[in-house]
C-alpha positions as CSV (number, residue, x, y, z in Angstrom):
1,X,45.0,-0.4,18.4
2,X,46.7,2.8,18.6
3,X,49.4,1.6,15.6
4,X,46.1,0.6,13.6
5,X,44.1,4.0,14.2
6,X,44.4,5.0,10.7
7,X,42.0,1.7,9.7
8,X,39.4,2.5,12.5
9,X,36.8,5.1,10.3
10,X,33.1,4.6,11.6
11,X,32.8,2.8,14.4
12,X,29.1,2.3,15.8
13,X,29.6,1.6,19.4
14,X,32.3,0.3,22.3
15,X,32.8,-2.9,23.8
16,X,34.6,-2.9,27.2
17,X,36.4,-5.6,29.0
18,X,35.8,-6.3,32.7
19,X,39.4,-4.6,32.9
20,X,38.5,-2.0,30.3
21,X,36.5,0.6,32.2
22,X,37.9,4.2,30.1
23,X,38.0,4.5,26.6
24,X,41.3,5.0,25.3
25,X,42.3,9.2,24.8
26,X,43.9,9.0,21.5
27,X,39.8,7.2,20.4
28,X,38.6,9.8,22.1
29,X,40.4,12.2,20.3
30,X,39.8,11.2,17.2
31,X,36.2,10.6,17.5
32,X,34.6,13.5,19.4
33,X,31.6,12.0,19.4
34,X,32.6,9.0,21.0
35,X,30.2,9.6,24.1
36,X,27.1,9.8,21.7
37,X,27.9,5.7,20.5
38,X,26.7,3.1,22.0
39,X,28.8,1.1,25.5
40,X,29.0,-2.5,26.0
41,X,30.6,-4.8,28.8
42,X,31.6,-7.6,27.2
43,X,29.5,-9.6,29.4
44,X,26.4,-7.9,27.4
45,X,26.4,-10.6,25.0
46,X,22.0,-10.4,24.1
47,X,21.9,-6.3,24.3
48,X,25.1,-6.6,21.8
49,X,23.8,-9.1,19.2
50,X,20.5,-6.9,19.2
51,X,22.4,-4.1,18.5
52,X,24.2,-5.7,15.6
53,X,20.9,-7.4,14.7
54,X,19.2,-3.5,14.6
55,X,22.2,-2.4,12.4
56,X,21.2,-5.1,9.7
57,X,17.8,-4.6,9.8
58,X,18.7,-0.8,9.4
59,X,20.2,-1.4,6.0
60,X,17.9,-4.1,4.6
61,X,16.2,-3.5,1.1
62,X,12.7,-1.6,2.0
63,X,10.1,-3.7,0.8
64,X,7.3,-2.8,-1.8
65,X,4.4,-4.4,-2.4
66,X,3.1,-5.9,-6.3
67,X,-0.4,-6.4,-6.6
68,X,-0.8,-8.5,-9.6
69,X,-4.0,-7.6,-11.3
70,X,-3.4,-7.4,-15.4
71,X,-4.1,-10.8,-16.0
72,X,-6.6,-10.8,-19.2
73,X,-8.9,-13.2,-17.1
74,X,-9.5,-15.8,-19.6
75,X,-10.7,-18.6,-17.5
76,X,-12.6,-16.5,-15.4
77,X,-14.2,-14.7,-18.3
78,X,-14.3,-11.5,-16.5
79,X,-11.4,-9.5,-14.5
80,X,-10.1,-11.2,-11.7
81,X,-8.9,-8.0,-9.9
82,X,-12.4,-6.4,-10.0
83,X,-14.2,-9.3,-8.2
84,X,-16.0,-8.4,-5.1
85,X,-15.6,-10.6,-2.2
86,X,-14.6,-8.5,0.7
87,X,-16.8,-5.7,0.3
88,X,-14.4,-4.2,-2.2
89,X,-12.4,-4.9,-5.4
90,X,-9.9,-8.1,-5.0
91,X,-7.3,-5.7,-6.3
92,X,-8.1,-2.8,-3.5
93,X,-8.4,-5.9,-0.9
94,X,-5.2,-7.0,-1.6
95,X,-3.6,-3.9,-1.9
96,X,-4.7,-2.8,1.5
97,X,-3.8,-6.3,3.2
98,X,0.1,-5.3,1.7
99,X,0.3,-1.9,3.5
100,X,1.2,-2.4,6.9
101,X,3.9,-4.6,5.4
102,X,5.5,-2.5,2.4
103,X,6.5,1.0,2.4
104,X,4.8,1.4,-0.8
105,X,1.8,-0.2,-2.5
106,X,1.9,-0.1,-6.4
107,X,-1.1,-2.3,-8.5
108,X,0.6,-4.0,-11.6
109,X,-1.8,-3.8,-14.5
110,X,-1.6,-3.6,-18.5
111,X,-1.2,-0.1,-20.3
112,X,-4.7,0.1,-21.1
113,X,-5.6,-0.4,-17.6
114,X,-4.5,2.3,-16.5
115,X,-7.9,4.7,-17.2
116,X,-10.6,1.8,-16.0
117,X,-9.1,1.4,-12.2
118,X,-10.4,3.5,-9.7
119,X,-8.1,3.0,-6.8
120,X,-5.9,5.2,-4.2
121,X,-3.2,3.3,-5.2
122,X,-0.5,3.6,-7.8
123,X,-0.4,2.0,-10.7
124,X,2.7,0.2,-12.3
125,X,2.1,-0.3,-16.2
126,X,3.9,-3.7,-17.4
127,X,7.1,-2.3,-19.3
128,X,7.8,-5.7,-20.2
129,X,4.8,-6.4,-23.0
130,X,2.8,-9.9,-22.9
131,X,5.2,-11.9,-20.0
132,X,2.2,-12.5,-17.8
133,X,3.0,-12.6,-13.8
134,X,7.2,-13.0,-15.1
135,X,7.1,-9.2,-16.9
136,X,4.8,-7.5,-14.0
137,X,7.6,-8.3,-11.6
138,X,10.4,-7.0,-14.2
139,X,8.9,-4.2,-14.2
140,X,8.3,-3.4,-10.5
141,X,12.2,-4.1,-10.6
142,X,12.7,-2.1,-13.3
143,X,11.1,0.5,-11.7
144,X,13.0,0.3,-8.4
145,X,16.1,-2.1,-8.7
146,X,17.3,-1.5,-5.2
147,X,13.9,-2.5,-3.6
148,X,12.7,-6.0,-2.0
149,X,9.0,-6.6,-3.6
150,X,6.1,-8.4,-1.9
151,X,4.3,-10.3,-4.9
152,X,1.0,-10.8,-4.3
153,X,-1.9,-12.1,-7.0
154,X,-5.3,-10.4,-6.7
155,X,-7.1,-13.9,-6.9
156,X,-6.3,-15.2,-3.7
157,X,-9.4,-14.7,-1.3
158,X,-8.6,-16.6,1.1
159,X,-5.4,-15.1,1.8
160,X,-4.9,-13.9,5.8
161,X,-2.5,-10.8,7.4
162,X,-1.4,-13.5,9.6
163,X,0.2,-15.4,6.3
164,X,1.6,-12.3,5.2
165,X,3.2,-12.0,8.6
166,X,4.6,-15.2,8.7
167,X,6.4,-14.5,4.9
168,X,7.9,-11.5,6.1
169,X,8.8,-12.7,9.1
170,X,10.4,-15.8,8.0
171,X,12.1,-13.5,5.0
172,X,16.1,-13.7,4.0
173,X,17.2,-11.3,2.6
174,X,20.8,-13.3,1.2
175,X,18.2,-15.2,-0.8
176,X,16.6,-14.5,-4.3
177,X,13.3,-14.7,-3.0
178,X,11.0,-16.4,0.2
179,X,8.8,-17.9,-1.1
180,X,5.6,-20.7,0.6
181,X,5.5,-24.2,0.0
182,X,2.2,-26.0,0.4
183,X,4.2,-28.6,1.5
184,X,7.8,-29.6,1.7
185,X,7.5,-31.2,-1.5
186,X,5.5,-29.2,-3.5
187,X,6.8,-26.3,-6.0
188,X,7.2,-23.1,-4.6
189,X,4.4,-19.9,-5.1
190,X,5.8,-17.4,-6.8
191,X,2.4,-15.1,-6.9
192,X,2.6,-14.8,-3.2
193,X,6.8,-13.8,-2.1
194,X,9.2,-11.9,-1.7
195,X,11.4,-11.0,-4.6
196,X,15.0,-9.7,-3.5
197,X,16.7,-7.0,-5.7
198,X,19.2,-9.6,-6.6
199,X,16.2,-11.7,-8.7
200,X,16.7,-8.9,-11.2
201,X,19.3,-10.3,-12.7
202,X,18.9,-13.6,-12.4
203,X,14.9,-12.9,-13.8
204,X,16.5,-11.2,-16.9
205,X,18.7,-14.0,-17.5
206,X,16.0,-16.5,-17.4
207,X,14.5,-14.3,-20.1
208,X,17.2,-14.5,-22.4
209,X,17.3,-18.2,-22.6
210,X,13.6,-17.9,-23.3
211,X,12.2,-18.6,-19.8
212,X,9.6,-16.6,-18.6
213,X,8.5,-18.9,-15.7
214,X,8.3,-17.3,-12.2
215,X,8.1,-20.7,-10.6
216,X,10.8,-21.9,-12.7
217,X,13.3,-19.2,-11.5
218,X,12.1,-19.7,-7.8
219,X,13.0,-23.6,-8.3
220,X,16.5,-23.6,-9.9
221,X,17.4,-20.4,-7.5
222,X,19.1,-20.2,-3.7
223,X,15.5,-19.3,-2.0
224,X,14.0,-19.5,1.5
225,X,11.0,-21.7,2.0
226,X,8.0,-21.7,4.2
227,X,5.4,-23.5,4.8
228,X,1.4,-21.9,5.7
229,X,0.1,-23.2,8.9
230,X,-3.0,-23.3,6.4
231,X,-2.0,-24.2,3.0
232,X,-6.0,-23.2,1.5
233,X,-4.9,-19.8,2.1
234,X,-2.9,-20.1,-1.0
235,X,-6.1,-21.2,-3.3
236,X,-6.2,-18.9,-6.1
237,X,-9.7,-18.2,-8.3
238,X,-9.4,-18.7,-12.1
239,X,-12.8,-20.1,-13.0
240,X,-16.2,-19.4,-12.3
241,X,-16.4,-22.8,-10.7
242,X,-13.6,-22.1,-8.5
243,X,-15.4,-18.7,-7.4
244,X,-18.5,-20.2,-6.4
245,X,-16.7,-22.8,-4.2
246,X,-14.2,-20.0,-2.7
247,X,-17.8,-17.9,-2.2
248,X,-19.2,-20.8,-0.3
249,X,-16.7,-21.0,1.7
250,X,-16.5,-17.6,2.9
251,X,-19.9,-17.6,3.6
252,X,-19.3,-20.4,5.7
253,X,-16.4,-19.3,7.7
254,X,-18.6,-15.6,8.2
255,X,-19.9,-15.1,11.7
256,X,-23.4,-15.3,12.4
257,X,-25.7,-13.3,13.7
């Protein structure tokens, strides 16, 4: 060790043999901090691979969150994201669903959005013009390349904080994204995952061959699947049929008094 100093620049903590009980003087020499890092015995083995496992988490991507409200509503024949079925705004539901989970909320939306929401959250303007869901996400990433983002469509009412939980939890990072399956057939939901900054690339170069498919990229990319305990939680709203449905169900899930 001592001929092989030179490699030895940062080292995060020391692990001791039973026989080992003193650090070594030229280690302590060269790193005066030494008594500041972390000491194992080898026989440590779940307090070391937490340690490791903290160091990891440490330099994971932070997460954002993408609330996908500038969808032009067609079907619905009103905005989506301005729906009130939680006492508030779908989009300012959502949005506050994502918090405890990101570090930062933004609400995607279309240029000349920008002046009709009335929300404490920012706004991210699509920079990449008439791409539906597929440009909102370039442009979070454009905006912050080196970021994880939480996708999330505003028209999905029934979706839980234990859900969300479960996505994050179950997230890998050395995937594009993490994405749910409503079962382990089924395509993967783009509208509701975690995009990795690596999908950035591999987005844009869907683009160029003319692809501007979320779900496409999610199925011929290396992702992470999961699948809901309660797959309705995934049921989106795009018609006024499917709102009155999702609205009887809430009222029938409500407590009552």
């Amino acid at each position: 060790m001592e001929r092989k100093l030179e490699k030895i620049s940062d080292p995060q903590a020391f692990i001791f043999t039973e026989k080992g009980k003193e650090l070594y003087s030229f280690l302590k020499e060269k790193f005066p901090e030494w008594e500041k890092l972390p000491h194992f015995n080898e026989r440590q083995i779940d307090e070391v691979v937490q340690f490791f496992k903290n160091k990891i988490n440490e330099n994971l991507p932070r997460v954002n969150g993408l609330v996908l409200a500038g969808g032009k509503s067609q079907r619905m024949g009103r905005d989506k994201g301005g729906l009130v079925l939680h006492e508030k705004a779908q989009r300012e539901y959502t949005a506050e669903m994502l918090a405890p989970f990101c570090d930062q909320v933004f609400i995607s939306c279309r240029k000349e959005q920008v002046g009709e929401f009335e929300t404490g959250f920012d706004l991210l303007p699509d920079t990449f013009i008439d791409l539906g869901p597929f440009g909102a996400i370039l442009s979070a990433f454009r905006a912050n390349p080196n970021a994880a983002w939480l996708v999330v469509a505003c028209d999905l009412p029934l979706l839980q904080k234990e859900t969300l939980n479960q996505l994050t939890a179950g997230r890998n990072p050395d995937k594009v994204a993490t994405a749910f399956r409503t079962n382990a057939e089924a395509f993967p939901e783009p509208l509701i995952a975690i995009w990795e900054p690596k999908a950035y690339q591999i987005l844009l170069q869907f683009l160029s061959k003319g692809i501007s498919c979320p779900r496409k990229v999610l199925i011929n990319s290396d992702i992470e699947s999961l699948i809901p305990p309660e797959p309705e939680v995934l049921t989106n709203v795009n018609t006024p049929e499917e709102l009155e449905s999702v609205k009887s169900r809430l009222h029938d899930a409500a407590p009552k008094h």
